[in-house]
N, C-alpha and C positions, 0 to 999 in steps of 0.2 A: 723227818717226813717232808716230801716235797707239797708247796700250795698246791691246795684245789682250785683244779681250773674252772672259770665260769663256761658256761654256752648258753644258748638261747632257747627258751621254748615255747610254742605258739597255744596262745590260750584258747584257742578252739578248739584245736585239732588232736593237742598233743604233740607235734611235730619235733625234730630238734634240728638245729643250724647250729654251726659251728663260729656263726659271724649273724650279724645284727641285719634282717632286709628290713626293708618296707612294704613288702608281699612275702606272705608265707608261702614256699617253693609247693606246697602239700596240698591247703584246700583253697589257696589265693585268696585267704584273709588278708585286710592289708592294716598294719600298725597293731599288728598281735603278739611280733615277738617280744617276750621278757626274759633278762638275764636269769639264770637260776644257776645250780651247783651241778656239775661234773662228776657224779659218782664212780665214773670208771669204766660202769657198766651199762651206759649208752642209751641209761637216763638218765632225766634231772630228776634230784629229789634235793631234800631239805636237811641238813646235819639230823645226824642217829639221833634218837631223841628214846634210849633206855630207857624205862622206867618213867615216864612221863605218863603214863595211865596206869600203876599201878601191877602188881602180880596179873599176869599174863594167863587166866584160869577162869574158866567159868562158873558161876557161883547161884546158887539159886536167891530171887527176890524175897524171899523169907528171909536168910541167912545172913542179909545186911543189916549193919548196925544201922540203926535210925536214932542216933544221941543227934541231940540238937547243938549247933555249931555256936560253938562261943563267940557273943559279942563284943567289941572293945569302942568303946565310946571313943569317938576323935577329938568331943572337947566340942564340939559347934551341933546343937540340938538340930538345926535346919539340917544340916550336911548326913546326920545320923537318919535325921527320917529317909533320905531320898535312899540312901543306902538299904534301906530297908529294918533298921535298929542296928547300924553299927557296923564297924569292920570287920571278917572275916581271914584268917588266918590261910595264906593262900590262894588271896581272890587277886584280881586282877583289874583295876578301875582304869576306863581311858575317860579323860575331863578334854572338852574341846572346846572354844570360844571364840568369841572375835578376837581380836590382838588388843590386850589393855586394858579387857574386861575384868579381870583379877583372877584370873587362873591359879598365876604364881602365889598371890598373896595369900590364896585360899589352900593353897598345899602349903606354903612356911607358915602359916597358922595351925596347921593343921598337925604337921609334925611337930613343932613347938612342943603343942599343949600332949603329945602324945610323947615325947621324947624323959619329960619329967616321970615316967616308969616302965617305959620301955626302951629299947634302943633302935635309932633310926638313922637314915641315912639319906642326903638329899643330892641330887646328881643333877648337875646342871651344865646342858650342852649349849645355852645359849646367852648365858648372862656370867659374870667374872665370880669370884668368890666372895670379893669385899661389894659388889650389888649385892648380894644375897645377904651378907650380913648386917650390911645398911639398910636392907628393909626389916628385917628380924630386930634390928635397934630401933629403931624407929616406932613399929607396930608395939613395941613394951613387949617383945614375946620373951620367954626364958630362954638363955640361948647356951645355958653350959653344958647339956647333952647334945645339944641338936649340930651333927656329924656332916658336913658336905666335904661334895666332889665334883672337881670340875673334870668332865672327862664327854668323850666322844663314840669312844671305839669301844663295841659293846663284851669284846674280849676281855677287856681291864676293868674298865664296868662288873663283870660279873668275878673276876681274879679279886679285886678287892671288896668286893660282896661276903665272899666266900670266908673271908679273913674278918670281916667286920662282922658279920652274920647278925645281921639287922633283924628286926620286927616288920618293918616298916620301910618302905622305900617309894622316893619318886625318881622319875626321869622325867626330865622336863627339857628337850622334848622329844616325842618317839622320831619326828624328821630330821633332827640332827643326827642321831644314832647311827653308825656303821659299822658292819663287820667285814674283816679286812680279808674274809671268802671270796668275795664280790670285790667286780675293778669300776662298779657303779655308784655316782656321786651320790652323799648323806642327801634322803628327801624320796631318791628313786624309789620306785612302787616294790622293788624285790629287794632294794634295803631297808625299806620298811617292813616290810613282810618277815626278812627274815632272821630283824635285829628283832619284832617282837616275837616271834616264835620263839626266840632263846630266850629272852626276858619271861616267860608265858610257863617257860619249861623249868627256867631258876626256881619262879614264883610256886608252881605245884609240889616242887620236889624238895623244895627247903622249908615250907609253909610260910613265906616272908609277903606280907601283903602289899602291893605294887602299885603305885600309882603311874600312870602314862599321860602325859600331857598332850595335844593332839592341834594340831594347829587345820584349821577350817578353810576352805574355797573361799570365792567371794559369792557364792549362792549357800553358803550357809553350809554347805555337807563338810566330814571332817574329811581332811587331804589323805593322797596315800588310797592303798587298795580297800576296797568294799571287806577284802576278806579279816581286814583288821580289827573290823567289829567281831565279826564271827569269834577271832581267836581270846575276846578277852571276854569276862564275867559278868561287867557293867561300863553301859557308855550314858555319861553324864553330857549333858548340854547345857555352856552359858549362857543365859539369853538375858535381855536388857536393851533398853537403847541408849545410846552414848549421853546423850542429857543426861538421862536419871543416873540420881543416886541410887535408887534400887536394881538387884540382880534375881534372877531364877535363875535354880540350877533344876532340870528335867530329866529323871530316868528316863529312856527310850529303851534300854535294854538291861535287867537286872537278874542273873541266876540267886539270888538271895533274896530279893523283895518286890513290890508291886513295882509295874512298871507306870509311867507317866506320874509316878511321882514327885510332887515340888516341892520344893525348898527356896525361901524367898529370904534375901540377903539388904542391906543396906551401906553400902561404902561409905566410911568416915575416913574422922584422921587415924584409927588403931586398927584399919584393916575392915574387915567385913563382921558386921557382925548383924548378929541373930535378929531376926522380926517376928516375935512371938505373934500376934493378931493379923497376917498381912492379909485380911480382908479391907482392916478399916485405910490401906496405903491404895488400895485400887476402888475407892470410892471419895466423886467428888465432893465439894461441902460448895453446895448453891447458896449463897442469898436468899434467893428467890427461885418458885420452879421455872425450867427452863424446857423446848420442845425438843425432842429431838432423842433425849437421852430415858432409858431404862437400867434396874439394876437386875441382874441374871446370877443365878445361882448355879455356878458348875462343878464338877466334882474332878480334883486332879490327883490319882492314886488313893490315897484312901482317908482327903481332908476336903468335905463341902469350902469350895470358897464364895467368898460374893463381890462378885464385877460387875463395874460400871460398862456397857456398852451404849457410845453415843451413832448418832445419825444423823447426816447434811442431803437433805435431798430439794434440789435447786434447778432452776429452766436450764435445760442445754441448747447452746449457741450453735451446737456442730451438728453434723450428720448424726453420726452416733454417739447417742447418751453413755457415760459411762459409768462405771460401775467398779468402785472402789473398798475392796476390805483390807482392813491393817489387823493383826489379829485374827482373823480369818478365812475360811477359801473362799476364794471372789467368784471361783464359777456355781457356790452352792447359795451365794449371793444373788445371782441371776437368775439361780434355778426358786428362788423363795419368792423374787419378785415375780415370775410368771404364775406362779402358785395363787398367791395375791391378786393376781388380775381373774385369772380363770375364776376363784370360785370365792371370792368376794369383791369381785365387779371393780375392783378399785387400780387403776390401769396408771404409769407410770412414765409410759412407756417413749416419752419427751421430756423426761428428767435425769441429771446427773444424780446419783446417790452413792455417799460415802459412808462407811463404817468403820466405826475406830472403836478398839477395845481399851478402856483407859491403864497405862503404867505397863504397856509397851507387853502383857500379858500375850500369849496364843493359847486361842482352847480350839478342841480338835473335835468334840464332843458334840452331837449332832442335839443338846440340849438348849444352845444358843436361837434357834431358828426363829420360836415365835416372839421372844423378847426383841432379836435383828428385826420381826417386821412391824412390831409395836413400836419401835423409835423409829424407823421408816415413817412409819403411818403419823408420829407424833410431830416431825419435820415438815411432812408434806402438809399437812394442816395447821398448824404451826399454834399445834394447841399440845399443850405438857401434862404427862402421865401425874397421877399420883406419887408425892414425894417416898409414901410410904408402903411402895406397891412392889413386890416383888414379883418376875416370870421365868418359868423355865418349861419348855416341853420341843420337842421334835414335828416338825410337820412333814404331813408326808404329800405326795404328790396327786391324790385325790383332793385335798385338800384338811385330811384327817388329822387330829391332833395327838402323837404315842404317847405314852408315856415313857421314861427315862430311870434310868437304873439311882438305888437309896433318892429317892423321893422326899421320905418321912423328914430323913436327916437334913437334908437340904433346906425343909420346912423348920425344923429345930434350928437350924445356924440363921438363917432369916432373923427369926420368934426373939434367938438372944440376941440380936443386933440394933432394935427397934423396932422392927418393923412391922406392919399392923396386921398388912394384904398381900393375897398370893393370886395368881393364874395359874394354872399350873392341870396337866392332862388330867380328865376324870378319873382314871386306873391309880395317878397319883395324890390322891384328895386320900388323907389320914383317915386310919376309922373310929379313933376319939379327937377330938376336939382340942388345941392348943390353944388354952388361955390369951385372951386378947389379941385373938389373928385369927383372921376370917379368908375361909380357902375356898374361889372359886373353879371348879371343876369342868375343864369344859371338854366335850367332842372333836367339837369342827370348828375351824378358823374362824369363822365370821360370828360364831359365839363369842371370842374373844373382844371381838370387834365391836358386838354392843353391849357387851360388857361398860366399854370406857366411853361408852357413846352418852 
C-alpha cells in the first residue's frame, strides 16, 4: 500500500489546500490551516476507526445493561479518590503538570504497585530505560513485572501492545508521540490529535486502561489541541508550588467520578505518598493570633477541606491600589471589596490588598468570599479573628449573604478539628445543634461584621 498523503485543512471553514498558507484561500482566516490525512476522497479525515463505538445498531435505553463498572485499586488512596474509586477498564487518563512536579513518579508508582497482579506496560518517549528503572530502584517499588518501552512512533507503540496485551498502560508523553501518516514534527497540534485518537481507539477496543502524560503552557493549560481533552475520559491536574513538598492532583474532567475532585500528595525520598488528613497540611500553627488571617471551609469534589486564607492589606504609594489573589480570581477580589464599601461603609479604596490561600491550594467555589473579606477587614484593622472561628458563605452583590452547597458537613469537619465557632449563611445554620460549636447565622454582610466587632 502506497503512504497516505497528508494535506491541510482550515479549521473554520473546512476548506482543503494541498500546501500549508498563512490565509485560508476560502474564508481568509489566517493561521487555520492544520495538517490532516488524505483519504482520497477530497477530504481529510482521521484513520477508519471500526468498531470503536461498538455494533452499529440502535438499541433502546431500557435494553442497556447497567452492571456497575469494575474498580481496580492503583495502590495510592489519594489517586483512587480523584479517579472517582478506582481504575476503569478501558478509560483513558491525561495527567498534565508543570515539568518536575512528579507526573512520572506518580505513574511508575502507580504501575509498580498495580504490575504485582496485573500486566502492565510503561512507554517512555522522553526519558531512557535505565532513568526509568533508576527511579523505580530508588522509590523501593517492585519491579519484576513492571514491563517498559522506549518508543516514539505510535505504530510500534500499539504493534507491541497488541503482543504484550497489557491491563494497564502509560505513554509518557502524548507530545513526543508520532504517527508516521503525518510528515509533522512529534508536539504538532494534528500529531497530537491524531497519535491520541489511536491510543483512545486501542484503549476502547482492547479494554487496556491508558494513562497519557500531557505536558502544560507556561499559563498553566495542557499543550496540544483543546480537542485532546474532549477525546479522553478523565483530565487530571498537578498543581503545587515548586517550594512545597506537597502536591494536588484535580479532576477537571471525569466520565467515572466527581469532578474537581482532590487528591493531596507529599514528595519524600520513596516517591509520593499519600496524605490521609490534608486539612491539617493547609492550616497554620500561630503562636499567637495574628490579623489578617481566617480559616474557611471549602468543599473540593466530594471531601469538606479546611483552609487557611490569609490577607495583607497596606497604604498604596501609586496611583492605583492593587489588588492581589494567589489562589483565587482577583477580579472577584475586587468585585467583594466594592461589595464591602457599598453596603457596609467600610471603603478601601487607597489600599493595596493581598490574598493568599495557604499550601499553594486553588478553590474555584464562590464559598470563599465572606471569609476573603473578614481577613480583609482583619488586616485593615489590624485586629485578629478568633483562633477558633471558622467562615464560609458566598456574597452577593446586594450585599446579601447565600448559602453554599453540604453546609451541615462542612460544620462536621470544622466540630472534628477543634474548633468552637462558625459564621456561616442563615439557610446554612444546622437544625440540631452540634456539641460544643456554636453557629452563627447571618443574612447580610454587615451582620457578620458586628458579629466580630
Amino acid at each position: 500500500m502506497s503512504k497516505a498523503k497528508s494535506q491541510y485543512q482550515c479549521t473554520d471553514c473546512g476548506a482543503i489546500a494541498n500546501k500549508w498558507n498563512g490565509q485560508c484561500a476560502d474564508c481568509g482566516a489566517w493561521n487555520t490551516l492544520e495538517e490532516a490525512l488524505n483519504t482520497g476522497t477530497g477530504k481529510a479525515a482521521n484513520p477508519r476507526f471500526e468498531g470503536y463505538a461498538g455494533n452499529s445498531k440502535i438499541t433502546s435505553a431500557t435494553d442497556v445493561s447497567l452492571s456497575a463498572q469494575a474498580r481496580i485499586s492503583s495502590g495510592l488512596s489519594e489517586l483512587d479518590r480523584v479517579l472517582g474509586g478506582g481504575l476503569v477498564h478501558g478509560s483513558v487518563t491525561l495527567l498534565g503538570g508543570d515539568p518536575g512536579i512528579g507526573k512520572s513518579t506518580l505513574l511508575v508508582q502507580c504501575l509498580a504497585n498495580l504490575s504485582v497482579n496485573h500486566s502492565t506496560l510503561y512507554i517512555t518517549g522522553e526519558e531512557s530505560l535505565q532513568q526509568v528503572a533508576m527511579r523505580a530502584k530508588r522509590l523501593e517499588l517492585p519491579q519484576e513485572h513492571l514491563r517498559l518501552l522506549a518508543e516514539t512512533r505510535v505504530e510500534s507503540i500499539l504493534a507491541h501492545a497488541d503482543k504484550e496485551k497489557p491491563d494497564f498502560m502509560v505513554v509518557d508523553s502524548i507530545q513526543t508521540v508520532y504517527t508516521e501518516l503525518l510528515n509533522s514534527a512529534p508536539g504538532a497540534v494534528a500529531q497530537v490529535r491524531e497519535s491520541a485518537a489511536r491510543l483512545v481507539r486501542y484503549a476502547k477496543q482492547t479494554g487496556t486502561a491508558v494513562f497519557l502524560v500531557g505536558h502544560v503552557t507556561k499559563e498553566g493549560a495542557l499543550a496540544g489541541p483543546r480537542v485532546l481533552e474532549h477525546m479522553v475520559d478523565t483530565v487530571l491536574y498537578f498543581e503545587g508550588e515548586s517550594g512545597s513538598r506537597y502536591r494536588v492532583i484535580r479532576a477537571v474532567k471525569n466520565r467515572f467520578g466527581a469532578v474537581n475532585e482532590l487528591g493531596v500528595f507529599a514528595m519524600a525520598e520513596k516517591g509520593l505518598q499519600v496524605v490521609n488528613n490534608p486539612s491539617a497540611i493547609f492550616l497554620s500553627k500561630h503562636p499567637e493570633p495574628v490579623s489578617g488571617s481566617v480559616i474557611l471551609v471549602t468543599r473540593e469534589g466530594t471531601r469538606p477541606l479546611l483552609v487557611e486564607a490569609q490577607s495583607l492589606v497596606d497604604t498604596s504609594h501609586g496611583g492605583s491600589p492593587r489588588r492581589v489573589a494567589l489562589g483565587l480570581e482577583q477580579n472577584r477580589l475586587a468585585m467583594l471589596l466594592a461589595v464591602m464599601h457599598r453596603h457596609a461603609g467600610i471603603a478601601m479604596f487607597d489600599q493595596d490588598v493581598y490574598v493568599n490561600v495557604v499550601g499553594g491550594v486553588r478553590i474555584s467555589e464562590t464559598a470563599a468570599d465572606l471569609p476573603v473579606l473578614l481577613a480583609a477587614l482583619s488586616s485593615f484593622r489590624n485586629r485578629p479573628l478568633p483562633a477558633d472561628l471558622v467562615v464560609f458563605g458566598e456574597i452577593g452583590l446586594a450585599g446579601e449573604v447565600r448559602p453554599v452547597a453540604n453546609g451541615e458537613e462542612r460544620l462536621h469537619e470544622a466540630a472534628k478539628h477543634g474548633f468552637k465557632r462558625a459564621i456561616v449563611p442563615f439557610a446554612n445554620k444546622p437544625k440540631s445543634s452540634i456539641k460544643g460549636f456554636r453557629v452563627d447565622g447571618i443574612h447580610r454582610l454587615h451582620e457578620a461584621l458586628d458579629l466580630l466587632d
